[in-house]
N, C-alpha and C positions, 0 to 999 in steps of 0.2 A: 368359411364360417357362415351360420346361418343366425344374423342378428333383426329382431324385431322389437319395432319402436317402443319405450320403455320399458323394454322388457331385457333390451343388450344380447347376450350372447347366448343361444336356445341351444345351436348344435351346431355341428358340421356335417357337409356331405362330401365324399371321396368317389373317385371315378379313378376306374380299373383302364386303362387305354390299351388295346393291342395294337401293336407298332405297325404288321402286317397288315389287317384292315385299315387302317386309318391310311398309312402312306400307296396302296395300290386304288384305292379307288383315284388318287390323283395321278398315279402313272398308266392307267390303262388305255387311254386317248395314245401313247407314246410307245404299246407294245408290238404293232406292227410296223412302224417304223424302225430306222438305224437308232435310233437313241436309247441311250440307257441310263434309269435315273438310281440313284442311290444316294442313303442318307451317313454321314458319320456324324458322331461325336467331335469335341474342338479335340477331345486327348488322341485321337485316331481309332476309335473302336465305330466299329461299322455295326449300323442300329438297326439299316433296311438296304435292299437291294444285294448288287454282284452277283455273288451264288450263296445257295443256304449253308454250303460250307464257310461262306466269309461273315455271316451274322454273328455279331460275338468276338471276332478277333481285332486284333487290334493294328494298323497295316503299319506302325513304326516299332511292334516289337515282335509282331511274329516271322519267324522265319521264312512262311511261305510266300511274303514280297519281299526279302533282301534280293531274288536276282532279276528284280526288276525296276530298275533304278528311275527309268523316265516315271515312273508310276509313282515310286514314294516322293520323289521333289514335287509331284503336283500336290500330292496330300498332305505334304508339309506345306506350299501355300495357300489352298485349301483352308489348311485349320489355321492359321495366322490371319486371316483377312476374313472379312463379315461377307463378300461378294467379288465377284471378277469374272476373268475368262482367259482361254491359255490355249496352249497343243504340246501334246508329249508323243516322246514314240515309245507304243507299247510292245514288250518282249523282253525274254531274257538278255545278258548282255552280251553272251556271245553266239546270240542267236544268230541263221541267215535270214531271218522273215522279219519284219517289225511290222507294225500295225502304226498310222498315225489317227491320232487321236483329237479333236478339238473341246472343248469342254466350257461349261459356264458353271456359276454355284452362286446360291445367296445362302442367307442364313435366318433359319425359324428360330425363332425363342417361344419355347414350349415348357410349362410346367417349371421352370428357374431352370433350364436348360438351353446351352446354343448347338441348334441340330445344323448342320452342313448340309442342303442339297443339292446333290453335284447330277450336272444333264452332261451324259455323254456322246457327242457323234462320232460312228467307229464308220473307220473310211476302210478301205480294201486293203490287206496287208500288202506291203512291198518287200520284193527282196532288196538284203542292204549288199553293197558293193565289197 
């Protein structure tokens, strides 16, 4: 709202936000390193980061992470908690390879929104026994 003294309430201004510019110029310090940052939603829909195929879905209803279970328990605490830190192993479940994973997130409140920003460090995959 745009209010001026005795006058109250004159207009309002709106602003257009692209998700993409706005969250890479703060992950780009983080692109040649191991870490990987991406944002979710608290419901699970993924806003920024992974790959452009995961912007838009949603990691507890789409099918393309049921066979990767270390992954959706982080995203399930994730979106339940405002901040923290963890390790999951990443792969399918009857994968031979896994990947360990360590992770941190806090949480931006944007526009009457709570965005999840998760920093990921990907360690060298292992084979599992």
């Amino acid at each position: 709202p745009v209010m001026v003294p005795g006058k109250g309430l004159v207009g309002h201004v709106s602003m257009l936000v692209r998700i993409q510019s706005l969250f890479s110029r703060f992950t780009a310090p983080f692109s040649q390193q191991n870490v990987d940052i991406w944002v979710m939603r608290k419901d699970g829909t993924v806003v920024y980061g992974l790959t452009e195929q995961d912007r838009g879905r949603n990691i507890f209803t789409d099918e393309r992470y049921k066979p990767f279970p270390g992954f959706l328990k982080m995203a399930e605490w994730v979106a339940g908690e405002n901040h923290g830190s963890g390790a999951y192993e990443y792969g399918p479940k009857d994968a031979q390879t896994s990947a360990h994973h360590s992770y941190s997130w806090t949480t931006l409140n944007f526009a009457g929104l709570e965005w999840r920003i998760v920093a990921v460090l990907s360690e060298r995959p292992k084979t599992l026994p």
